[in-house]
C-alpha positions as CSV (number, residue, x, y, z in Angstrom):
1,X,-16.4,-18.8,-24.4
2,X,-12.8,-17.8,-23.0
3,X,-11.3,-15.1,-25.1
4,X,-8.1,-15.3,-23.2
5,X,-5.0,-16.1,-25.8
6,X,-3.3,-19.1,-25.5
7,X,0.2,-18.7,-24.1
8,X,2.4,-19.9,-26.8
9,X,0.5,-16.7,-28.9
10,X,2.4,-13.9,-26.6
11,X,5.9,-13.5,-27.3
12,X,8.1,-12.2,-25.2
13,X,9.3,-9.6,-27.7
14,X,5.4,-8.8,-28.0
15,X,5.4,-8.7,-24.2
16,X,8.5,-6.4,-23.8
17,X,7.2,-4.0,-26.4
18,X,3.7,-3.3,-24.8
19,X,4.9,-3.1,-21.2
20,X,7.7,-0.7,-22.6
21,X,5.3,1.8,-23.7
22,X,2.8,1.4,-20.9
23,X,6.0,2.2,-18.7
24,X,6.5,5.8,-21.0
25,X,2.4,6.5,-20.7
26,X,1.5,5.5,-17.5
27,X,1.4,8.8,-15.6
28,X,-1.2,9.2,-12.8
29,X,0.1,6.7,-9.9
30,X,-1.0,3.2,-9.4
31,X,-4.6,3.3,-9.5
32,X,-4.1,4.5,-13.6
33,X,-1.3,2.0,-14.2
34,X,-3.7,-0.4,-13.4
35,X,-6.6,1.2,-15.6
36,X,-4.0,1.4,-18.7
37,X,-3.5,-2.5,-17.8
38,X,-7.1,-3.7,-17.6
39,X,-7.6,-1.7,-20.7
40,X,-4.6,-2.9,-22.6
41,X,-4.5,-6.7,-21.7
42,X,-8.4,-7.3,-21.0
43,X,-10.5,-5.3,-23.4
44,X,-7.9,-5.0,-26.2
45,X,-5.5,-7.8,-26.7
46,X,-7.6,-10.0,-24.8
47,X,-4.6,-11.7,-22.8
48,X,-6.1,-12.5,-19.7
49,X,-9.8,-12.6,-18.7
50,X,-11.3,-10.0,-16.8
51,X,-11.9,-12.4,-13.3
52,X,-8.0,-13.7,-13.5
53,X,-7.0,-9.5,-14.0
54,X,-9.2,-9.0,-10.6
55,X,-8.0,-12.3,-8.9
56,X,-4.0,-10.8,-9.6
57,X,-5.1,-7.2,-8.7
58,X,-6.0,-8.5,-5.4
59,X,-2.7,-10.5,-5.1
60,X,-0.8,-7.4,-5.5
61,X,-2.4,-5.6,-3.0
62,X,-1.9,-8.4,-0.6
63,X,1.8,-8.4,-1.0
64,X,4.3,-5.8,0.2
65,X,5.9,-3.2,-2.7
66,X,4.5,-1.9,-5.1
67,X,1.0,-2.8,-6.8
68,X,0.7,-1.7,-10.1
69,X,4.2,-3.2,-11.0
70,X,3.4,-6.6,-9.4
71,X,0.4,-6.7,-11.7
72,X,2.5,-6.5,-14.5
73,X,5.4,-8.8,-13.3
74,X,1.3,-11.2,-12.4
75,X,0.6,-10.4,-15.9
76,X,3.8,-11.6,-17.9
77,X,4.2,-14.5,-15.8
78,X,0.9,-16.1,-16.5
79,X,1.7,-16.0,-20.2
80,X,5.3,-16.9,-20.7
81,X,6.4,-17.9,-16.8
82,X,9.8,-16.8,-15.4
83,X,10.8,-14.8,-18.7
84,X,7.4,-13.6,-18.9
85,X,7.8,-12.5,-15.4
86,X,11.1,-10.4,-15.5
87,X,10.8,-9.2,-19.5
88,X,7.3,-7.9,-17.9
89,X,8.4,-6.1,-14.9
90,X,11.8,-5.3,-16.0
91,X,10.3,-3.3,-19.1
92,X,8.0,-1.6,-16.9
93,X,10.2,-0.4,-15.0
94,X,12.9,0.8,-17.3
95,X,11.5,3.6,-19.0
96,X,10.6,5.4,-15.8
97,X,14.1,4.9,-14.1
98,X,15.9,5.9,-17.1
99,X,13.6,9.1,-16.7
100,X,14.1,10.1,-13.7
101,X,17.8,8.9,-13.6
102,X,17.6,12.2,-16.2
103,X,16.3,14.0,-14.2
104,X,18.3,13.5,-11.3
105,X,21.2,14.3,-13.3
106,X,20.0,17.9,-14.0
107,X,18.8,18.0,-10.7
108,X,22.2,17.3,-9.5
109,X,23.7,20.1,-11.4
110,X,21.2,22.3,-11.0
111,X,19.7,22.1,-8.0
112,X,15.9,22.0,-9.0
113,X,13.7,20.3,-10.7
114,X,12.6,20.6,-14.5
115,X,9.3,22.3,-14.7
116,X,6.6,20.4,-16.3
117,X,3.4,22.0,-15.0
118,X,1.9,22.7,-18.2
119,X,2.0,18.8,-19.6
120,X,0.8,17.8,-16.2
121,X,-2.0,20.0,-15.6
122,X,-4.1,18.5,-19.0
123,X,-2.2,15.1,-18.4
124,X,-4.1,14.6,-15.3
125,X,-7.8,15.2,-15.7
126,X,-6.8,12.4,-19.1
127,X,-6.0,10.1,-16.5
128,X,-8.8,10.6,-13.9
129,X,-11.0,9.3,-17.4
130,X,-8.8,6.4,-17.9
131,X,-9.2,5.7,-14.4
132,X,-13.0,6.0,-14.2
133,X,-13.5,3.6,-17.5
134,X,-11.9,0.9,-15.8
135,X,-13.6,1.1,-12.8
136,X,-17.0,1.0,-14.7
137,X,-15.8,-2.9,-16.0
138,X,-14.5,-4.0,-12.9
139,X,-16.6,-3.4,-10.9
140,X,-19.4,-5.5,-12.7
141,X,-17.3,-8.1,-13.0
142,X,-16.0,-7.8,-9.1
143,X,-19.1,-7.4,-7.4
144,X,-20.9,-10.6,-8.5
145,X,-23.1,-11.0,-4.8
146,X,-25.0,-8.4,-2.3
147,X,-22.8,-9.3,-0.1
148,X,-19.5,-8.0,-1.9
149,X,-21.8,-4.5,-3.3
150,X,-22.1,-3.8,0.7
151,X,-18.8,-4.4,1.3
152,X,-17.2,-2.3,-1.5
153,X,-19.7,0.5,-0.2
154,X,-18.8,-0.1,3.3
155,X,-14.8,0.2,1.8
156,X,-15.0,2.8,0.4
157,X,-16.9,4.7,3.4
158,X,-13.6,3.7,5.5
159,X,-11.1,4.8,2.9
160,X,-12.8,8.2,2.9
161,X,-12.1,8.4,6.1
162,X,-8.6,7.7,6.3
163,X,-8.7,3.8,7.6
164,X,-5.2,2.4,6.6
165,X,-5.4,0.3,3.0
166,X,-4.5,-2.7,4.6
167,X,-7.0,-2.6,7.5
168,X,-9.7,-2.3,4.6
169,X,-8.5,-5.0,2.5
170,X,-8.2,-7.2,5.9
171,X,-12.1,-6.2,6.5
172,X,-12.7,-6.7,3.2
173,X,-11.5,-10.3,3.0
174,X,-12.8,-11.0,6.2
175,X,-15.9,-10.1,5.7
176,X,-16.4,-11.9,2.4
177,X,-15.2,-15.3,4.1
178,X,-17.6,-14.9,7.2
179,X,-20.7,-16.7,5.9
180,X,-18.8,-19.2,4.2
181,X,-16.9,-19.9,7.5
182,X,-20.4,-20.2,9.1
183,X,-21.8,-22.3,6.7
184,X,-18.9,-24.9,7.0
185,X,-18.9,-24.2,10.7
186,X,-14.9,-23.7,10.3
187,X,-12.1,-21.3,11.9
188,X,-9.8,-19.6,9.7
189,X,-6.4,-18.6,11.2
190,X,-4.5,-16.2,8.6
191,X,-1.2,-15.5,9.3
192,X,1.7,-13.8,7.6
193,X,4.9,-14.2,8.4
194,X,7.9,-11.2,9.1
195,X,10.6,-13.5,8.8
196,X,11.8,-12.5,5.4
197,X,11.7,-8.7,5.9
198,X,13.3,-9.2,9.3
199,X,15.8,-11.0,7.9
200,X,16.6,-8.7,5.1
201,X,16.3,-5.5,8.3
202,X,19.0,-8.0,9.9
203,X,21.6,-8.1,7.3
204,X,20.9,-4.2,6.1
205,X,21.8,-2.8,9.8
206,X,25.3,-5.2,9.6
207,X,26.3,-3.8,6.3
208,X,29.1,-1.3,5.9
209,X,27.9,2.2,6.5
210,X,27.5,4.6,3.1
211,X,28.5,2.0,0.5
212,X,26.5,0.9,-2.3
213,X,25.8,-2.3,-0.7
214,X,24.2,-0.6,2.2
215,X,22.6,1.7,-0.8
216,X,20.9,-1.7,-2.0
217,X,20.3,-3.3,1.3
218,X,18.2,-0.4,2.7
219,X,16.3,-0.3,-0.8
220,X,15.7,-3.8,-0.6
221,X,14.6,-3.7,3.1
222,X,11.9,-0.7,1.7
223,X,10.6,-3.2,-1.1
224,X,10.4,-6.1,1.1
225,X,8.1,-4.2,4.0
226,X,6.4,-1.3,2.5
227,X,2.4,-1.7,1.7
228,X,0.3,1.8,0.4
229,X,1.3,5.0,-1.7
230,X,4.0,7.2,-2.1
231,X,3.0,9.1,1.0
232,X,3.4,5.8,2.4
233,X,6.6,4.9,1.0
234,X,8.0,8.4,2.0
235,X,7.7,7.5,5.5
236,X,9.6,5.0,5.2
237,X,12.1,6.6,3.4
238,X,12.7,9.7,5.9
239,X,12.9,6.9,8.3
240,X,16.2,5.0,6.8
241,X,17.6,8.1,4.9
242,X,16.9,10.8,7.3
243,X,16.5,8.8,10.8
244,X,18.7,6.5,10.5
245,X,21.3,6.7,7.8
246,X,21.5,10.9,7.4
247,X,22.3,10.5,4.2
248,X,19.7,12.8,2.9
249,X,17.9,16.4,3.9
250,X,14.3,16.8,3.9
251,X,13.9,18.9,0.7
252,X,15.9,16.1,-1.3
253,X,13.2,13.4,0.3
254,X,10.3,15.5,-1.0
255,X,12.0,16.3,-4.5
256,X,12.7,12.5,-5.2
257,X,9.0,11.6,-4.6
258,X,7.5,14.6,-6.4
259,X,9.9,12.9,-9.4
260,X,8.3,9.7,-8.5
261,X,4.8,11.0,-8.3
262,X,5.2,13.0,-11.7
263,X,6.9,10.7,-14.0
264,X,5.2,7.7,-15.7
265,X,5.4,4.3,-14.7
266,X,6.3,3.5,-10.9
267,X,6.0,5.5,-8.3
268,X,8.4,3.7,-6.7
269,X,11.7,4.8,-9.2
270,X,11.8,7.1,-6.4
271,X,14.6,5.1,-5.5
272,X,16.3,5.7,-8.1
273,X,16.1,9.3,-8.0
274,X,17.8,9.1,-4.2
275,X,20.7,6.3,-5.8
276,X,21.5,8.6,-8.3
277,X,22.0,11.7,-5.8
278,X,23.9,9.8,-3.3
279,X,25.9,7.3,-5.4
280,X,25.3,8.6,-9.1
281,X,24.5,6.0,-12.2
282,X,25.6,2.8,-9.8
283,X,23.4,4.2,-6.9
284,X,20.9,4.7,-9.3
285,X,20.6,1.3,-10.4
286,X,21.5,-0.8,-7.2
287,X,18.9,1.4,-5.7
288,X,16.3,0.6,-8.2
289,X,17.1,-3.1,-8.3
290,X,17.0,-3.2,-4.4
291,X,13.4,-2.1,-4.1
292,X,11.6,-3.8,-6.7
293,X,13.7,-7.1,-6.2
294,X,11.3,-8.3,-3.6
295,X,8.2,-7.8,-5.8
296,X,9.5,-10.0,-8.7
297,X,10.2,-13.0,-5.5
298,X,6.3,-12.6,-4.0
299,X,4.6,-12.2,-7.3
300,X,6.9,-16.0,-8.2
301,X,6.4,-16.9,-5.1
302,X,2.6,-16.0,-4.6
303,X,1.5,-16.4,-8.5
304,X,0.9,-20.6,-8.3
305,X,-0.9,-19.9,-5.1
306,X,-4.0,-18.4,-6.8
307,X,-5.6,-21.2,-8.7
308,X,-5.2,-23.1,-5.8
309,X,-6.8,-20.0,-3.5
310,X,-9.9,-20.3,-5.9
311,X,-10.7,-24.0,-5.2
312,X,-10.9,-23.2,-1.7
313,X,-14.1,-21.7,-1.1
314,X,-12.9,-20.0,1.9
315,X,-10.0,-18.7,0.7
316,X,-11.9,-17.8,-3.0
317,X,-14.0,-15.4,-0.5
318,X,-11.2,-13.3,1.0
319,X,-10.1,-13.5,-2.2
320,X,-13.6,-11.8,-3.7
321,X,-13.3,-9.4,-0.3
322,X,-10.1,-8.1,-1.3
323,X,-10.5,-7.8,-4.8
324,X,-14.1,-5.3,-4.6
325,X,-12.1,-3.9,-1.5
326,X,-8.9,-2.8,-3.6
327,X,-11.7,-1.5,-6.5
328,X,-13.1,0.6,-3.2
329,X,-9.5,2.2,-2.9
330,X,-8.9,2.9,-6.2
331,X,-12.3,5.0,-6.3
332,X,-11.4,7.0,-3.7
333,X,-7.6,7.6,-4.9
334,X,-10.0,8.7,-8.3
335,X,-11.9,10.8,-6.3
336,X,-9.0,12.6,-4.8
337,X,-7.1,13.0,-7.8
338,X,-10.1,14.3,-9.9
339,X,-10.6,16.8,-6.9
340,X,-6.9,17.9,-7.6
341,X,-7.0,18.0,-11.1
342,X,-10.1,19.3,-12.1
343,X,-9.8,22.6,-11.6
344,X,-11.7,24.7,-14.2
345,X,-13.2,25.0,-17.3
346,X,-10.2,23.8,-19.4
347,X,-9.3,20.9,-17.1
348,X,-13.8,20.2,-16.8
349,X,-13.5,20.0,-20.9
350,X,-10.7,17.7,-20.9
351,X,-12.1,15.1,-18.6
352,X,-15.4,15.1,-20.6
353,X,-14.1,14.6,-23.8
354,X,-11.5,12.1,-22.3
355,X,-14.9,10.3,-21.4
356,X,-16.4,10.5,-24.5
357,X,-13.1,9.2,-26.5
358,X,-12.8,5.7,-24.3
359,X,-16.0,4.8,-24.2
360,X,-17.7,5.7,-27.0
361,X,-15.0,5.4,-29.3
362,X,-12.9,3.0,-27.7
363,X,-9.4,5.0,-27.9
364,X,-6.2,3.6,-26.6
365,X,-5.2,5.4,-23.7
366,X,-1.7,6.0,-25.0
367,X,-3.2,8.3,-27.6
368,X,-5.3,10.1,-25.4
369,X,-2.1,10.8,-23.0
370,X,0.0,11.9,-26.1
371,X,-3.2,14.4,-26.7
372,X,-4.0,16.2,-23.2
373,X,0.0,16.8,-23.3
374,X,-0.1,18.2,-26.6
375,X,-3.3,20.3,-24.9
376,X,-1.6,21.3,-22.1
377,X,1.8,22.5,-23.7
378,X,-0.2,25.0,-26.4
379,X,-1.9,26.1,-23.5
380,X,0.4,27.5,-21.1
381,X,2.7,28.4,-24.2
């Protein structure tokens, strides 16, 4: 039996008031933005049925920007379309932005960052639980054949040791597809085409120099080409800020994606963080608009495409590839944050009962956010 809601169910005021407060809670980087989603729309409100959350996880991570907000722009188009689509992305988005448009402010006048150690020293081992829950589902739903157990293993063996994400999700698609290419005695030729991110490189060289349209133009050039992380996305950065345009020094750089790594929601309000310091509350928002502009065009563009992906049966094997090889990076990114966060006894106890709370009692994650805060505050008080 589907358990999946019927579309005319979800309104879009129901839609912008979840992905508002998953955009406030959603600390912890993509891989628990995702875990927050699959908890929130799968498990508990039953939008969307595990397989389709899997087939539009690997989607996202087939598609330049970034991946936990193209899940959610995935997410609100399949229940209400276009509006669906921006209400969805737009509202995960906004809290973030507006947050670290804050904190750039004070960081303007200041010169430093507001310190936040305490709330994100018990936030984090909270999230490393959220993260491992989710994994636990997925994974039994994702890895339906040997074939796709061996290459999640074989994934995750390569992610460990620093093989690029996309190179994995490439072997991971591949690899899936082989024996069905065999069967059918068939050549597949993938191809993806540069001609829209060259385009948009094009026009952001041509445009005026240190203007807000070359503010939005280098943003949107970012969005259009960057795959990965935000140690990914601040290579790219240094390379049009600091290479290129000089507009910024190293420690700014490196203080805008600590903001973006620290705050909730996307990691990639980064750019607002820079807009704001180079062009205040417009830079700010042309900024922000320019690198997440591209991921609301792909997931439109990309979004009608998967039903039709999963009548292929060669192209519903990469398909399976990717998806158990994007569950492979997000256990690794769990691993290495769990490393990083769990740090002693406190930090042990917190992850444990985190544990215990989602699985055996089934407690929204927002809750258990709002509580390892509340932890962490009275105990570096």
């Amino acid at each position: 039996m589907n358990n999946q809601r019927a579309d005319n169910q979800v309104s879009l005021t129901e839609i912008a008031l979840v992905f508002l407060k998953l955009g406030t809670i959603a600390f912890g980087g993509p891989a628990a933005h995702i875990a927050m989603m699959e908890d929130e729309f799968v498990r508990k409100r039953h939008w969307i049925t595990e397989a389709d959350f899997l087939d539009r996880l690997g989607a996202a991570n087939l598609i330049p920007g970034p991946s936990s907000t193209e899940l959610a722009i995935f997410i609100g188009h399949s229940k209400r379309g276009w509006a669906g689509l921006i209400v969805a992305g737009s509202c995960f988005i906004v809290p973030a932005a507006v947050l670290v448009s804050l904190i750039a402010a004070a960081y303007v006048r200041f010169g430093s960052l507001p310190q936040m150690a305490g709330i994100l020293y018990a936030i984090k081992p909270a999230v490393i639980a959220v993260i491992v829950q989710a994994l636990g589902g997925l994974v039994r739903t994702a890895a339906k054949t040997k074939l796709l157990v061996v290459i999640a293993v074989v994934c995750t063996v390569l992610s460990f040791r620093g093989v690029s994400p996309l190179l994995v999700l490439g072997f991971a698609g591949i690899a899936s597809a082989l024996p069905v290419v065999w069967k059918r005695n068939q050549q597949v030729v993938l191809s993806v085409s540069a001609l829209g991110p060259m385009v948009v490189a094009a026009a952001a060289s041509l445009a005026p120099p240190v203007s807000i349209i070359q503010l939005f133009l280098s943003f949107l050039k970012v969005g259009a080409v960057v795959f990965g992380s935000g140690y990914v996305l601040l290579a790219f950065l240094r390379a049009e800020f600091i290479d290129r345009l000089h507009w910024l020094s190293e420690k700014q750089l490196i203080d805008a994606v600590a903001v973006g790594q620290f705050t909730p929601g996307p990691v990639f309000t980064t750019a607002t963080f820079i807009g704001y310091v180079l062009a205040g509350i417009p830079g700010a928002l042309v900024s922000t608009l320019g690198i997440f502009l591209p991921g609301f065009v792909l997931v439109a563009a990309s979004g009608p495409l998967i039903p039709k992906l999963r009548r292929s049966r060669i192209a519903s094997a990469v398909l399976d590839g990717v998806v158990v090889g994007s569950l492979a990076l997000m256990m690794v990114v769990a691993w290495q944050l769990g490393r990083a966060a769990v740090v002693d006894w406190l930090t042990t106890l917190i992850l444990i009962v985190s544990l215990v709370l989602l699985v055996r009692f089934r407690l929204n994650s927002a809750w258990l956010i709002a509580g390892a805060a509340l932890v962490g505050w009275v105990a570096k008080i």
